[in-house]
N, C-alpha and C positions, 0 to 999 in steps of 0.2 A: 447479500440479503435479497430476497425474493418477495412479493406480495403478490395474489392473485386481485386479478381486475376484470369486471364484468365488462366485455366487450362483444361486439358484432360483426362475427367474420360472414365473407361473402364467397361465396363458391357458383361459378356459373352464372352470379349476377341473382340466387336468391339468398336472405341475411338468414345469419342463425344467430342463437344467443349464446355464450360461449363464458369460459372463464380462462384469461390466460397468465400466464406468470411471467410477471413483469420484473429486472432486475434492478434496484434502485441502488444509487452510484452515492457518495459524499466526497467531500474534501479531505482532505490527507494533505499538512504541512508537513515536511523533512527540514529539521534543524539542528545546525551540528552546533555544539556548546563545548566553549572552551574558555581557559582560563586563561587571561593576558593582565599580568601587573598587580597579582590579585583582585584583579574583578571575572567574575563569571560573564561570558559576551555569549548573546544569542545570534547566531547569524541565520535566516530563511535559505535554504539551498535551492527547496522547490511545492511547490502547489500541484496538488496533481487530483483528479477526479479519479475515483476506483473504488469498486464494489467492495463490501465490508471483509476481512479474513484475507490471510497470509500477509499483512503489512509489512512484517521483518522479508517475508522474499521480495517484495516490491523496493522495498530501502536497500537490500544489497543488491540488486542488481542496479538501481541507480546510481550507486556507490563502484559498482565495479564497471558502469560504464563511465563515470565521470573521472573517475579514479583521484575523487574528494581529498586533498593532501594524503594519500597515502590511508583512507578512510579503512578502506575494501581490506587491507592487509594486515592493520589494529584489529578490522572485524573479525577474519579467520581468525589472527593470533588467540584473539581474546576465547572465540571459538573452542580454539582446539585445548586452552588452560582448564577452560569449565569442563572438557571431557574427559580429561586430564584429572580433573578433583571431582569427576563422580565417579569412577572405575578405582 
């Protein structure tokens, strides 16, 4: 997500008045849920700052660098089923 913001750049040391686009960032918790003994368990994997749009590429590749019990390889499976029952 992007918002313009009236600001004053300086070139050679005289101001102008400008409008720039500024990128604003939020929080993103990643939390893997599962079920132990019949109860559904929330565990936080991670907190992370990043601009709004692609969340699922951001959670798999922290999944595939963490390699999350075996997370990253449920994630392709499950993947490759859904492309699997749209074709």
């Amino acid at each position: 997500m992007n918002s313009k913001y009236k600001t004053i750049k300086y070139k050679k040391n005289k101001p102008s008045d400008i409008e720039d686009l500024v990128s604003i960032e939020e929080p993103l918790e990643m939390v893997v849920r599962y079920k132990k003994e019949n109860e559904w368990i929330d565990n936080s994997i991670s907190i992370t700052m990043r601009t709004p749009k692609n969340d699922e590429d951001l959670i798999v590749g922290l999944l595939f660098w963490k390699n999350v019990d075996g997370l990253f390889r449920n994630y392709l499976q499950n993947k490759d089923k859904q492309r699997c029952s749209e074709n």
